[in-house]
Structure formats: C-alpha cells, structure tokens
PyMOL Python script that loads the backbone (N, CA, C, O; Angstrom):
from pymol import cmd

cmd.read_pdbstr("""\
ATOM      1  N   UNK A   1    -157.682 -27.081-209.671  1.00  0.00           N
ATOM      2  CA  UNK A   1    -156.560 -27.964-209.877  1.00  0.00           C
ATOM      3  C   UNK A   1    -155.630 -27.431-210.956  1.00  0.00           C
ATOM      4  O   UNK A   1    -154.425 -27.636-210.806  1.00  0.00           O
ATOM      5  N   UNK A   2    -156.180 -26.578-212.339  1.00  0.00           N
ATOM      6  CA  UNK A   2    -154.852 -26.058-212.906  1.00  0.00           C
ATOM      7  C   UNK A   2    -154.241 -25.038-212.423  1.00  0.00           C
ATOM      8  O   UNK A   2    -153.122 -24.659-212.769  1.00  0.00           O
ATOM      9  N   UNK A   3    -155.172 -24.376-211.323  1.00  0.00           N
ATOM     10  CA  UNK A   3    -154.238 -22.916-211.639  1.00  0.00           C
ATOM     11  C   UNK A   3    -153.219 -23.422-209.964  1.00  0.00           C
ATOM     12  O   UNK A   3    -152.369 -22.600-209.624  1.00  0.00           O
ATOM     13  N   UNK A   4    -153.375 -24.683-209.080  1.00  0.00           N
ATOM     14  CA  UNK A   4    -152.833 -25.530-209.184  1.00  0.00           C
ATOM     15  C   UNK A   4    -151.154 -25.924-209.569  1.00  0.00           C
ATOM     16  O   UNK A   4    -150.014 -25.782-209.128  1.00  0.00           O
ATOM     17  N   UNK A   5    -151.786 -26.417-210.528  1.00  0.00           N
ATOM     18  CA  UNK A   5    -150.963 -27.088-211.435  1.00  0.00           C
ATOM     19  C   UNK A   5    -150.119 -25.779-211.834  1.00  0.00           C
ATOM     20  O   UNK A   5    -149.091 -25.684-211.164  1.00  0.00           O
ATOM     21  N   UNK A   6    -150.322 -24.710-212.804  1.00  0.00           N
ATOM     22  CA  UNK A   6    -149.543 -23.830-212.877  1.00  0.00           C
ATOM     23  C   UNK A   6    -149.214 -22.961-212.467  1.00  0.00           C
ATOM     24  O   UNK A   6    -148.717 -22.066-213.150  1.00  0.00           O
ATOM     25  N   UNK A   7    -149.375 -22.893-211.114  1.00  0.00           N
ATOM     26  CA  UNK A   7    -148.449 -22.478-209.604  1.00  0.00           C
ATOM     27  C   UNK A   7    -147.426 -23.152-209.851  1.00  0.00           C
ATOM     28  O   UNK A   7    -146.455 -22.443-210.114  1.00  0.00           O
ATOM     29  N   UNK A   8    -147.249 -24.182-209.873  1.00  0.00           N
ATOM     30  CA  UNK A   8    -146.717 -25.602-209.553  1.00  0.00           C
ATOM     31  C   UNK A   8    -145.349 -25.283-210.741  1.00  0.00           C
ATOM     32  O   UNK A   8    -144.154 -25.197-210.459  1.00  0.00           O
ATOM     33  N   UNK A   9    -145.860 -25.181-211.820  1.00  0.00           N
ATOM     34  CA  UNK A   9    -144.944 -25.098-213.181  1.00  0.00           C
ATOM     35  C   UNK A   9    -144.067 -23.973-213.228  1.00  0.00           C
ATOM     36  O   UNK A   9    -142.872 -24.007-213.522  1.00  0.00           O
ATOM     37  N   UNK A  10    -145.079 -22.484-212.766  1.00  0.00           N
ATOM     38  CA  UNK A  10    -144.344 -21.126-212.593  1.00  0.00           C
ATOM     39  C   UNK A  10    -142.887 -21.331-211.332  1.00  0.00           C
ATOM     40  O   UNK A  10    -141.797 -20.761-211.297  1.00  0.00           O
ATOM     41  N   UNK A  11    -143.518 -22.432-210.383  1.00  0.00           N
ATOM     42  CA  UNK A  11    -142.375 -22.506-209.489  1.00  0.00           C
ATOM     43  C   UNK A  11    -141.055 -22.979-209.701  1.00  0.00           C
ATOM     44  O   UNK A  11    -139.886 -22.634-209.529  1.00  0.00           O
ATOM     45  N   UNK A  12    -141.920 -24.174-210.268  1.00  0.00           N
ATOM     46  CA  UNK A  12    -140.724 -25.140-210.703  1.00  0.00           C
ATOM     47  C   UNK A  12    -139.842 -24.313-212.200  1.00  0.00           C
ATOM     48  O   UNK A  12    -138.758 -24.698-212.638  1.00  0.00           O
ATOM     49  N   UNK A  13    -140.535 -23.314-212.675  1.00  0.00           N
ATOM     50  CA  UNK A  13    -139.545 -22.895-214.062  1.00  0.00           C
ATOM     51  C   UNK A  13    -138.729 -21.897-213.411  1.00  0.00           C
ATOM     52  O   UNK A  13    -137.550 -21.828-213.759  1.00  0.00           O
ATOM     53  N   UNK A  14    -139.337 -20.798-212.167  1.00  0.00           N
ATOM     54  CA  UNK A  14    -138.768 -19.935-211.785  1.00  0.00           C
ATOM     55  C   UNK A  14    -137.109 -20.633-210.971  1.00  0.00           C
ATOM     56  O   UNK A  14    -136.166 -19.842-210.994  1.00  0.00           O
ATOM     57  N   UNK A  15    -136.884 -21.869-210.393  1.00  0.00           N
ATOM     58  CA  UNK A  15    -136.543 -22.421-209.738  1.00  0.00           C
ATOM     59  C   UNK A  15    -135.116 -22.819-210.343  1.00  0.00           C
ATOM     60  O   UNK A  15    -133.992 -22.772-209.844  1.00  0.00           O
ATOM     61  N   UNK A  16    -135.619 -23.269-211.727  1.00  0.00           N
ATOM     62  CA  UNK A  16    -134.854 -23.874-212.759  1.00  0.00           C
ATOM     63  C   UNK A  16    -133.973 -22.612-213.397  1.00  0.00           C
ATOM     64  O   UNK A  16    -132.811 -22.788-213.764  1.00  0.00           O
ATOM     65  N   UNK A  17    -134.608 -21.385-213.487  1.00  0.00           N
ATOM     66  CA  UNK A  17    -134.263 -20.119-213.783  1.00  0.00           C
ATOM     67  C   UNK A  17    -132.696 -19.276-212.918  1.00  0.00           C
ATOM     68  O   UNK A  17    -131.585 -18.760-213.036  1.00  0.00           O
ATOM     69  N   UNK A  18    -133.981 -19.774-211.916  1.00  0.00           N
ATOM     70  CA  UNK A  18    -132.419 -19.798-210.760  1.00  0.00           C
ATOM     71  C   UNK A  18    -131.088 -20.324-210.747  1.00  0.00           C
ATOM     72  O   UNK A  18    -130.080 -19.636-210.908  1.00  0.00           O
ATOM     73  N   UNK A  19    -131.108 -21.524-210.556  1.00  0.00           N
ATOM     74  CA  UNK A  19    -130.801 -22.718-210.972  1.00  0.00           C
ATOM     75  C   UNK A  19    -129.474 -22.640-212.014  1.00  0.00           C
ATOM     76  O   UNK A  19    -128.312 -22.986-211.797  1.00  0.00           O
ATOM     77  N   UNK A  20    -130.042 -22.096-213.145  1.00  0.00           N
ATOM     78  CA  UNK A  20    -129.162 -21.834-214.128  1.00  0.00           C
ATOM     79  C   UNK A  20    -128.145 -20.550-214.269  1.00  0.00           C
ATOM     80  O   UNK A  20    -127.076 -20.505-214.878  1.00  0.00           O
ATOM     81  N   UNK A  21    -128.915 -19.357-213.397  1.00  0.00           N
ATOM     82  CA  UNK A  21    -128.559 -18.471-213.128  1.00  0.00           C
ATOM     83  C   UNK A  21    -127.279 -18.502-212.410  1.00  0.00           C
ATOM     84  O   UNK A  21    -126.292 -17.784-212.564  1.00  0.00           O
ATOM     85  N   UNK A  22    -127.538 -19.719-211.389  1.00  0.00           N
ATOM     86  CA  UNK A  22    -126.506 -19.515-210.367  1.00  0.00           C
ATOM     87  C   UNK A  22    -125.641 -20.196-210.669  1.00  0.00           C
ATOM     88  O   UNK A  22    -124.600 -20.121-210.015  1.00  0.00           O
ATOM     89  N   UNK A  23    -125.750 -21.202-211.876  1.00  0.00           N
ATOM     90  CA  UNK A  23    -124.827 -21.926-212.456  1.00  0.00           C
ATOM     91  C   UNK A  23    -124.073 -21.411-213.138  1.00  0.00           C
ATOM     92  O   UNK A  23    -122.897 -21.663-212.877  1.00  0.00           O
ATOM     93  N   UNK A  24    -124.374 -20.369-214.433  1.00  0.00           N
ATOM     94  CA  UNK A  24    -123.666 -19.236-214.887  1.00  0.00           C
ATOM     95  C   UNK A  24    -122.647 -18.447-214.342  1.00  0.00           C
ATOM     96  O   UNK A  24    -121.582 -18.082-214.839  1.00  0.00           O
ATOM     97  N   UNK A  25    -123.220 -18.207-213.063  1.00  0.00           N
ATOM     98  CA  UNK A  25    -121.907 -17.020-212.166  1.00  0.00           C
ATOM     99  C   UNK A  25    -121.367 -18.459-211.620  1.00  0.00           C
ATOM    100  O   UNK A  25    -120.220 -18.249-212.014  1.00  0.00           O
ATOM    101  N   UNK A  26    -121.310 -19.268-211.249  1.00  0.00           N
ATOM    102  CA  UNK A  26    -120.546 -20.209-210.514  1.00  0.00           C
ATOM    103  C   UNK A  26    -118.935 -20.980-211.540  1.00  0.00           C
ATOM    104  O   UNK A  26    -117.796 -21.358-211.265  1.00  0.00           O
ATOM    105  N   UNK A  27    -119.958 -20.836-212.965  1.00  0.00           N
ATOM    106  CA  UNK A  27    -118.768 -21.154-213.967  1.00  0.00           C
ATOM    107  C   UNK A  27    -117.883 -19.979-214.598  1.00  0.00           C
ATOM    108  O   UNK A  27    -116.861 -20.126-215.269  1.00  0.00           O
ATOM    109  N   UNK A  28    -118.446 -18.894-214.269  1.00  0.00           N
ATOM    110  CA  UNK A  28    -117.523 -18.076-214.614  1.00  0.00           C
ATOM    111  C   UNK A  28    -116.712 -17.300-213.569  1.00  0.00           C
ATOM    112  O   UNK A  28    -116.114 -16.293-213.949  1.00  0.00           O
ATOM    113  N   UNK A  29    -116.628 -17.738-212.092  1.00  0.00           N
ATOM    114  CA  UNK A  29    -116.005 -17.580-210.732  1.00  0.00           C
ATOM    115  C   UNK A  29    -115.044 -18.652-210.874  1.00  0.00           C
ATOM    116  O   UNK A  29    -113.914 -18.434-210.437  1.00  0.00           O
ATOM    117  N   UNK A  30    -115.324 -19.917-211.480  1.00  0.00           N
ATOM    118  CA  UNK A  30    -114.389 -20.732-211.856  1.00  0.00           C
ATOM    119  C   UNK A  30    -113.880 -20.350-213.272  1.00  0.00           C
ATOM    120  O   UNK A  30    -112.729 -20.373-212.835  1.00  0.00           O
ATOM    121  N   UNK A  31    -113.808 -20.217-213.799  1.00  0.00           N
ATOM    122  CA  UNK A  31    -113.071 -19.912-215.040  1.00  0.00           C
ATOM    123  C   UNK A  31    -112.137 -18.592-214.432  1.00  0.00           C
ATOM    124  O   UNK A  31    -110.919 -18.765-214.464  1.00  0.00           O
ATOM    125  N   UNK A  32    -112.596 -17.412-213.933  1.00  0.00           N
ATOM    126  CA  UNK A  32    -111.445 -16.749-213.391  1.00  0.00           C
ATOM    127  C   UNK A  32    -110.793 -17.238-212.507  1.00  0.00           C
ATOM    128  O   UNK A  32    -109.656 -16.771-212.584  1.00  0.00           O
ATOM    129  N   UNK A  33    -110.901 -18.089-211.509  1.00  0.00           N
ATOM    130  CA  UNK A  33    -109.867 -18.531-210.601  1.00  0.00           C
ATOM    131  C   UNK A  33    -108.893 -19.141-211.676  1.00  0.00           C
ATOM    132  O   UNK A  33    -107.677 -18.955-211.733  1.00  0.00           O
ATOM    133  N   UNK A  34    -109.652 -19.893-212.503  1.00  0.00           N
ATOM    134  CA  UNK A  34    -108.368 -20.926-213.243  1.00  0.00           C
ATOM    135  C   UNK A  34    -107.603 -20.016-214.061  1.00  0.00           C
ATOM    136  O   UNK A  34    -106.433 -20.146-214.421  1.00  0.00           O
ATOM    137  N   UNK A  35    -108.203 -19.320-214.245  1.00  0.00           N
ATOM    138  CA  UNK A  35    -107.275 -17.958-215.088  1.00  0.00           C
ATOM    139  C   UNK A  35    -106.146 -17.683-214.424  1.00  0.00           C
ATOM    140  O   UNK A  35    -105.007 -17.876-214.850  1.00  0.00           O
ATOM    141  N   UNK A  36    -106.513 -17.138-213.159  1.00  0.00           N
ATOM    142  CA  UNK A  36    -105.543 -16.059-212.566  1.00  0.00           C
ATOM    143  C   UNK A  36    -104.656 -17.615-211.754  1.00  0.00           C
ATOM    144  O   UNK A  36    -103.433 -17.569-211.624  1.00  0.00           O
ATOM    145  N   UNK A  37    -105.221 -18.515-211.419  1.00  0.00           N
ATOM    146  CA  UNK A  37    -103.728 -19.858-211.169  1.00  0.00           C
ATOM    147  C   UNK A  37    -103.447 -19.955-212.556  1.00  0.00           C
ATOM    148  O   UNK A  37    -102.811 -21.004-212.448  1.00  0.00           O
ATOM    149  N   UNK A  38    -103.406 -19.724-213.725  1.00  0.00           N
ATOM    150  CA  UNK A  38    -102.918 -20.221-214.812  1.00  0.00           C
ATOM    151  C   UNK A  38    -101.672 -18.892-214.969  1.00  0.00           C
ATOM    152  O   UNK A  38    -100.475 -19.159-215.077  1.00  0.00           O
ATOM    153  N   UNK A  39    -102.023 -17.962-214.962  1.00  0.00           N
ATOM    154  CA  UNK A  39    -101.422 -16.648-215.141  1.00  0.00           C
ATOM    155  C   UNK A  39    -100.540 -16.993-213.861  1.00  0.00           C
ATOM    156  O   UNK A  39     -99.504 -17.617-214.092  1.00  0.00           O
ATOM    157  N   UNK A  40    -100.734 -16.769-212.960  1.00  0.00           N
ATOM    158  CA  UNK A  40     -99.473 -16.969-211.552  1.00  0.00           C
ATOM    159  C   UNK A  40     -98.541 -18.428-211.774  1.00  0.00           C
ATOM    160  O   UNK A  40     -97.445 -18.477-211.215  1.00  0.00           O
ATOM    161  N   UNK A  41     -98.912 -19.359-212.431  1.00  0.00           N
ATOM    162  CA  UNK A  41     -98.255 -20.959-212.763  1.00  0.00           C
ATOM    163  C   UNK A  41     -97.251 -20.075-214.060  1.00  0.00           C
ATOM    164  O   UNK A  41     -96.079 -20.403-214.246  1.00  0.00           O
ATOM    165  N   UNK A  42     -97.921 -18.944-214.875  1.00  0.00           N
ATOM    166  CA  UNK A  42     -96.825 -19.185-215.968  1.00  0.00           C
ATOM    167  C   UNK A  42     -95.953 -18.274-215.611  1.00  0.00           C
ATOM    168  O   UNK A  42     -94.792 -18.394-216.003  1.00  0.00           O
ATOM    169  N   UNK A  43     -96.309 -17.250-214.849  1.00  0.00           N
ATOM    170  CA  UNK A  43     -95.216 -15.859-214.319  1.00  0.00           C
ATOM    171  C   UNK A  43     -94.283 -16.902-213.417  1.00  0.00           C
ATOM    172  O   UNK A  43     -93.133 -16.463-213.455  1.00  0.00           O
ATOM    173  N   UNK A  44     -94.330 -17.813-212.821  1.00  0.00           N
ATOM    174  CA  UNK A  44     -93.678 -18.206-211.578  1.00  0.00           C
ATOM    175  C   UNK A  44     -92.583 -19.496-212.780  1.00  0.00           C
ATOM    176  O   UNK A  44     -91.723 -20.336-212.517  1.00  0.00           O
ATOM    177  N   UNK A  45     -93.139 -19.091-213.891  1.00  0.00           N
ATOM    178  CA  UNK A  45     -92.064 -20.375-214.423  1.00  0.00           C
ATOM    179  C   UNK A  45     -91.651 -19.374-215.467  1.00  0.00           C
ATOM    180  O   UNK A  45     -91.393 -19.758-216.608  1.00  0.00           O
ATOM    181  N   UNK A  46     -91.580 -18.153-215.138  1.00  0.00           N
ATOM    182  CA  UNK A  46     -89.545 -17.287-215.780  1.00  0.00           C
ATOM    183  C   UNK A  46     -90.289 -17.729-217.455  1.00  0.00           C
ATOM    184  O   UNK A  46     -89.549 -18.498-218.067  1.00  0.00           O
ATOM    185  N   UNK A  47     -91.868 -17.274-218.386  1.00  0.00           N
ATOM    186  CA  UNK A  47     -91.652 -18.154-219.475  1.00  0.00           C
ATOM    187  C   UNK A  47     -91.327 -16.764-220.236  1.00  0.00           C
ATOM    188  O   UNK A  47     -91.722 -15.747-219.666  1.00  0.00           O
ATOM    189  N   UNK A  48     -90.525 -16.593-221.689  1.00  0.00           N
ATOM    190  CA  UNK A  48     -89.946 -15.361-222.171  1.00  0.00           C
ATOM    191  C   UNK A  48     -91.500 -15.355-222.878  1.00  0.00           C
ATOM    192  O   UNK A  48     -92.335 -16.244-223.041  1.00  0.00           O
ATOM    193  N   UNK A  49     -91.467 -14.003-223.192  1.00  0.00           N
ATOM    194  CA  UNK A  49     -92.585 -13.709-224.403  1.00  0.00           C
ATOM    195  C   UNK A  49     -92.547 -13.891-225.523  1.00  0.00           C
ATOM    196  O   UNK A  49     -91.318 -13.825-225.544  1.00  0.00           O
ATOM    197  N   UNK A  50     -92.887 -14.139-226.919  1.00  0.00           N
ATOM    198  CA  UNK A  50     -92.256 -14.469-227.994  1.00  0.00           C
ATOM    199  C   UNK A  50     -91.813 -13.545-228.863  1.00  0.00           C
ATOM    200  O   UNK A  50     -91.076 -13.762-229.825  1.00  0.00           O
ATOM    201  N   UNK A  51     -92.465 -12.046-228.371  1.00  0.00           N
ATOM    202  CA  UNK A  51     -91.656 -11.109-229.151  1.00  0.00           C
ATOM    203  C   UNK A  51     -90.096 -10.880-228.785  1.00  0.00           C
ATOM    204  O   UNK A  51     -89.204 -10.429-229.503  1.00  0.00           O
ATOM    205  N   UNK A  52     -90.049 -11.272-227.622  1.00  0.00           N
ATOM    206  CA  UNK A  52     -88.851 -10.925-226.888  1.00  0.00           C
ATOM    207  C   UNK A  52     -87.940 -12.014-227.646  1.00  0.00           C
ATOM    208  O   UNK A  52     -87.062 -11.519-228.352  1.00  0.00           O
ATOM    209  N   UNK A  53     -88.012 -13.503-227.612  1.00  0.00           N
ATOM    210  CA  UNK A  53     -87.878 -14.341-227.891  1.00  0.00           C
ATOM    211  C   UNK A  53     -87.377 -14.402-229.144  1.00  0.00           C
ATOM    212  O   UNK A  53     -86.248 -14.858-229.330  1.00  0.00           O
ATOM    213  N   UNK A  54     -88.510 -13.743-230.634  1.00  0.00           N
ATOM    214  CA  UNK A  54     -88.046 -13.162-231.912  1.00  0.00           C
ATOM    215  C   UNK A  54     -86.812 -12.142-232.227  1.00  0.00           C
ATOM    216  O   UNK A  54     -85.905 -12.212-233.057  1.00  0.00           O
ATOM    217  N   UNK A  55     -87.164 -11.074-231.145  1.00  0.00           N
ATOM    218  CA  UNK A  55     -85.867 -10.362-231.277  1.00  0.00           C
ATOM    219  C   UNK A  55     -84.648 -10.497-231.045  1.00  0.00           C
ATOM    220  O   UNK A  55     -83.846  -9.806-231.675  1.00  0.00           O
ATOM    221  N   UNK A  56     -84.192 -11.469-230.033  1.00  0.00           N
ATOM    222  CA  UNK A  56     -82.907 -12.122-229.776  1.00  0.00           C
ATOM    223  C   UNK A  56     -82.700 -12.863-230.415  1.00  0.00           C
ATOM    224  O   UNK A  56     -81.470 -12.881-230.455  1.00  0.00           O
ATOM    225  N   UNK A  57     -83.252 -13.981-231.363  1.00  0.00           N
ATOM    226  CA  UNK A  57     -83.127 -14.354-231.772  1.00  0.00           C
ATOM    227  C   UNK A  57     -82.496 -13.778-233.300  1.00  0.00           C
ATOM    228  O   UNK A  57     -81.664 -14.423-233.939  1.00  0.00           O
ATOM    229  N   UNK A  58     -83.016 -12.543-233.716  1.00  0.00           N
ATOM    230  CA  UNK A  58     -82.390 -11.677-235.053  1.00  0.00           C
ATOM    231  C   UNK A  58     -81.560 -10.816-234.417  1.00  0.00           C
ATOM    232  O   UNK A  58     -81.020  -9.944-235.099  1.00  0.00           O
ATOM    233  N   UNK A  59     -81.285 -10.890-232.946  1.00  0.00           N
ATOM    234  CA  UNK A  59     -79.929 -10.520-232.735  1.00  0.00           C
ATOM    235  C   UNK A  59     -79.180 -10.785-232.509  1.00  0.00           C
ATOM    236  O   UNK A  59     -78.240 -10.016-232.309  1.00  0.00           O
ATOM    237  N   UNK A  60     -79.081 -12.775-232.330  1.00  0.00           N
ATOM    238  CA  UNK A  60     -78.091 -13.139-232.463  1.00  0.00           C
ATOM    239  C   UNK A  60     -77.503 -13.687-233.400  1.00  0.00           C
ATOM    240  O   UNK A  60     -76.378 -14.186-233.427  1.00  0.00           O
ATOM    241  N   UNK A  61     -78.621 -13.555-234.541  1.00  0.00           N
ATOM    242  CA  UNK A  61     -78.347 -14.027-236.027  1.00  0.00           C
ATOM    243  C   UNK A  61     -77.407 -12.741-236.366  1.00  0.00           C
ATOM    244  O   UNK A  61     -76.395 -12.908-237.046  1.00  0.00           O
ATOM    245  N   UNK A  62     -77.704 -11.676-235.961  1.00  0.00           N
ATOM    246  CA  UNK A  62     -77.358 -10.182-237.214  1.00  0.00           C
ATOM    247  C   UNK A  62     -75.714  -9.989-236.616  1.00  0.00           C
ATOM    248  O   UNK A  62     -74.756  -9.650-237.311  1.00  0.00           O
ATOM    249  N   UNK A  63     -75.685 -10.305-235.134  1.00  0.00           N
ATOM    250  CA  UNK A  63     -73.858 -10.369-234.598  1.00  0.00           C
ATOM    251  C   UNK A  63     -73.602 -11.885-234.983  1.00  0.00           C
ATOM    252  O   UNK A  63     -72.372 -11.936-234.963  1.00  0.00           O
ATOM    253  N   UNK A  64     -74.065 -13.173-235.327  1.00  0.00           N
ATOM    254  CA  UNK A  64     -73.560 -14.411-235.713  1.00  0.00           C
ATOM    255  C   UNK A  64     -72.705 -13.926-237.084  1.00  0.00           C
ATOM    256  O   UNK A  64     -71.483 -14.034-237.182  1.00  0.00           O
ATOM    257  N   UNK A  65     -73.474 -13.444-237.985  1.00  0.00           N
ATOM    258  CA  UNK A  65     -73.179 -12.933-239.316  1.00  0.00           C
ATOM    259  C   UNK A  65     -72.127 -11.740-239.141  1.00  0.00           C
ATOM    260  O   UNK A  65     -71.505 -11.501-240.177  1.00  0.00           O
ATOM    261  N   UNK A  66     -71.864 -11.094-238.247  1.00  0.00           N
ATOM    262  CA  UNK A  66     -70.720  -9.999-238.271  1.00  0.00           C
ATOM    263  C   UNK A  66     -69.631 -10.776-237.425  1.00  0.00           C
ATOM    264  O   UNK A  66     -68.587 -10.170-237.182  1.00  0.00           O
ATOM    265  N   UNK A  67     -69.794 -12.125-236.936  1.00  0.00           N
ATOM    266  CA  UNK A  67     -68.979 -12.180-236.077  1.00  0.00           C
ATOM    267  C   UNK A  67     -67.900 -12.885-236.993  1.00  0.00           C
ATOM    268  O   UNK A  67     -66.683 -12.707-236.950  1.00  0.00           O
ATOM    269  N   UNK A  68     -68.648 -13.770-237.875  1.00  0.00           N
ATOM    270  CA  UNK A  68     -67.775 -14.840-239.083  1.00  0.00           C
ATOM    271  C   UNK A  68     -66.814 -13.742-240.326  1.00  0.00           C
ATOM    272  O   UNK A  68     -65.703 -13.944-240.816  1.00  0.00           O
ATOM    273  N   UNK A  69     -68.056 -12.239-240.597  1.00  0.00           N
ATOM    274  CA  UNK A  69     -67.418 -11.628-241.676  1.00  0.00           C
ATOM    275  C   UNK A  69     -65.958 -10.901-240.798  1.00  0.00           C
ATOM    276  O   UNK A  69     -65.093 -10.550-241.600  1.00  0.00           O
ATOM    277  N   UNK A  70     -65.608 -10.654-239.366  1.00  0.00           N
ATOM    278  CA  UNK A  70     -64.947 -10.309-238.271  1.00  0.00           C
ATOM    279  C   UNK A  70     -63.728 -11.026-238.623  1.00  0.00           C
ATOM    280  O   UNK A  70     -62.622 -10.683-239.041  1.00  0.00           O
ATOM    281  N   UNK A  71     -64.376 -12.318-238.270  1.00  0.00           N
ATOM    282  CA  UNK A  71     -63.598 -13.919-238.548  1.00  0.00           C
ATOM    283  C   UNK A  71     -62.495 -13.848-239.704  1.00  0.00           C
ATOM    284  O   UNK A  71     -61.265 -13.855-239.655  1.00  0.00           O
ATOM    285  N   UNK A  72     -63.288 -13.787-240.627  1.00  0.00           N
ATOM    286  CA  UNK A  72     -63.124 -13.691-242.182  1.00  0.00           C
ATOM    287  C   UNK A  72     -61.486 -12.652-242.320  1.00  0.00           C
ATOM    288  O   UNK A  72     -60.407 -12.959-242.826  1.00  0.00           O
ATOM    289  N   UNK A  73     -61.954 -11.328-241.604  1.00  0.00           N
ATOM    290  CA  UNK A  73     -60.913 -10.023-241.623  1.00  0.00           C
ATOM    291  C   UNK A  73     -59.954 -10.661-241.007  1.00  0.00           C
ATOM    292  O   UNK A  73     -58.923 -10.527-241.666  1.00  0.00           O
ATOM    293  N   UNK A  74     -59.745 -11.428-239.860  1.00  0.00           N
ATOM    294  CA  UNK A  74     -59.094 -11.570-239.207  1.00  0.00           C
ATOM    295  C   UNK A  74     -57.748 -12.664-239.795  1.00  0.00           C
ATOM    296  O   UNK A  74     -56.517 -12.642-239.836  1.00  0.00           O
ATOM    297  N   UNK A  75     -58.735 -13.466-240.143  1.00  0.00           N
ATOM    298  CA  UNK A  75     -57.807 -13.993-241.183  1.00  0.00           C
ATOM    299  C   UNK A  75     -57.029 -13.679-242.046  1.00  0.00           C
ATOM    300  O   UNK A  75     -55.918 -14.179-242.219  1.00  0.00           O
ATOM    301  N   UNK A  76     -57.506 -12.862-242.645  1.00  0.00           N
ATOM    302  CA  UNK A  76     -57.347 -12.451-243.900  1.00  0.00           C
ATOM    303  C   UNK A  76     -55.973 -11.490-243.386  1.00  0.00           C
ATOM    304  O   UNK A  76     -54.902 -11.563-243.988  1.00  0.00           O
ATOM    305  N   UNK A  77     -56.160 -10.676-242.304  1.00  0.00           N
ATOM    306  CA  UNK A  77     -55.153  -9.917-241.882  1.00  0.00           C
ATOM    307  C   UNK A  77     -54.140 -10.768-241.953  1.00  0.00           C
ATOM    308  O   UNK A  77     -53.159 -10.527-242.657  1.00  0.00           O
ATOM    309  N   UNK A  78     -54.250 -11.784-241.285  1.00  0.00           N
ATOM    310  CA  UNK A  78     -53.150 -12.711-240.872  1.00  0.00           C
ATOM    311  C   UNK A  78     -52.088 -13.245-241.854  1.00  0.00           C
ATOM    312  O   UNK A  78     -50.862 -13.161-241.917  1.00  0.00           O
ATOM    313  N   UNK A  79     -53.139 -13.884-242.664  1.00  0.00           N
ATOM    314  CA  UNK A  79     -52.237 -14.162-244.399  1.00  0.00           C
ATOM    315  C   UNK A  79     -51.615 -12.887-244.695  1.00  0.00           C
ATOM    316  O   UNK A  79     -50.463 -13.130-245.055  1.00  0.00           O
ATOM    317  N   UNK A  80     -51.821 -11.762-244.710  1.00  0.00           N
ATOM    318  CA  UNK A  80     -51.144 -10.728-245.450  1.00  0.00           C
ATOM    319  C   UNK A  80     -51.925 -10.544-246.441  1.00  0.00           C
ATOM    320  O   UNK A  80     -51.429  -9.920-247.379  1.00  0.00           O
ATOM    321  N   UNK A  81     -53.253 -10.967-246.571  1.00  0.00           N
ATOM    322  CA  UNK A  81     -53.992 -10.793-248.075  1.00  0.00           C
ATOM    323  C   UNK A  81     -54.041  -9.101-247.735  1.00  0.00           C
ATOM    324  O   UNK A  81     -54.129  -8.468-246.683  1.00  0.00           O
ATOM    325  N   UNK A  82     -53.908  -8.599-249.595  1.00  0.00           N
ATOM    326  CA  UNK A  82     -54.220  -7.132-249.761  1.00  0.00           C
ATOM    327  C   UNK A  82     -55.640  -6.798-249.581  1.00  0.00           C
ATOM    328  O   UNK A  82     -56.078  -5.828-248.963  1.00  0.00           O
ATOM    329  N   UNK A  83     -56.333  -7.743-250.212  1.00  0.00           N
ATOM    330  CA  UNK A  83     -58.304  -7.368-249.686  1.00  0.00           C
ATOM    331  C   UNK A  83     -57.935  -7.141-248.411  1.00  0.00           C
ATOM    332  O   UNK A  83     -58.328  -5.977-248.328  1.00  0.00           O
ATOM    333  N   UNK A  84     -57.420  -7.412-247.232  1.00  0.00           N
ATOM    334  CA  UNK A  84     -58.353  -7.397-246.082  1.00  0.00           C
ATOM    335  C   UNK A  84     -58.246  -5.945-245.407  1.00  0.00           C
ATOM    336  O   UNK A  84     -58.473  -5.632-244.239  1.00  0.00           O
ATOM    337  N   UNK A  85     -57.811  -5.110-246.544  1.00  0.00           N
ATOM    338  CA  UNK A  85     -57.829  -3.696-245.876  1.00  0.00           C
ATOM    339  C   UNK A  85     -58.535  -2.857-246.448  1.00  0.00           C
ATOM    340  O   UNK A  85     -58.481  -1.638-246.279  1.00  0.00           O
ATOM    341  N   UNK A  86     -59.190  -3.400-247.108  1.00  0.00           N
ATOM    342  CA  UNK A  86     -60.716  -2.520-247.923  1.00  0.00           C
ATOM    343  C   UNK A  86     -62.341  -2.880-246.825  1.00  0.00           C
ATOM    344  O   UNK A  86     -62.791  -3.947-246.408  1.00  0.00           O
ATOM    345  N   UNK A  87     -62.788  -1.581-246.685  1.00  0.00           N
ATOM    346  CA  UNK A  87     -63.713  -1.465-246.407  1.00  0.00           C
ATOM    347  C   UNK A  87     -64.711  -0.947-246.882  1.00  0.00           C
ATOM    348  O   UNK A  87     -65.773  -0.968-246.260  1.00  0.00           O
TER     349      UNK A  87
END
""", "prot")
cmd.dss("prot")
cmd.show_as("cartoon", "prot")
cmd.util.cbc("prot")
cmd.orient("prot")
C-alpha cells in the first residue's frame, strides 16, 4: 500500500510539474503576443520618439530665439537706429 501510495504522489507531483511547465510557456506565448499587438497598436498610431521629440523641440526654441533677435534688426533698421548695423 505505500509504495502504492507513492506511485500515486510521484504521479500526481510529476503531473503538477507538468502542469506548471506548461503554464510557464503558455504565459510567456501570451506575453509576446501582447507585446507584438502592443508594438503594432503604437507604430499604427504615427507616436514620435522622444528623442526626436527633444530635438525639435531645441530647434524650435534655437530659430524662436533668432527669429525675435531677426525681429529686433528689423526694426531697428526701420527706425534708422545706428546699432542696427553692427554685427
């Protein structure tokens, strides 16, 4: 009756072994699907990268700032001021 019994236990652990095994690859077959729909959901929605994002952004600061000191000349031409012909 034990050896039995631990037939019985070896089966049932080998079983459970399985079990878990196959649960392992099953969650990580799901975790890549949701990956690769997560990756195709964000390519399909146009999203910028943030380096890309950073750099336009200090390039439209660095021509914002030349566009006012531009501004500035332009004016300045206009009045007849003597500064506005120093560079």
């Amino acid at each position: 009756m034990a050896q039995a019994s631990s037939k019985l236990f070896d089966t049932v652990g080998k079983v459970m072994n399985d079990a878990a095994g196959m649960a392992d690859g099953v969650r990580r077959e799901i975790e890549s699907m949701v990956r690769a729909q997560a990756e195709r959901f964000i390519m399909d929605m146009n999203l910028v990268k943030r380096e890309d994002h950073d750099a336009l952004r200090e390039l439209v600061q660095r021509q914002s700032s030349e566009l006012s000191a531009l501004k500035a000349e332009v004016a300045a031409l206009k009045s007849g001021s003597p500064t506005a012909t120093k560079q």
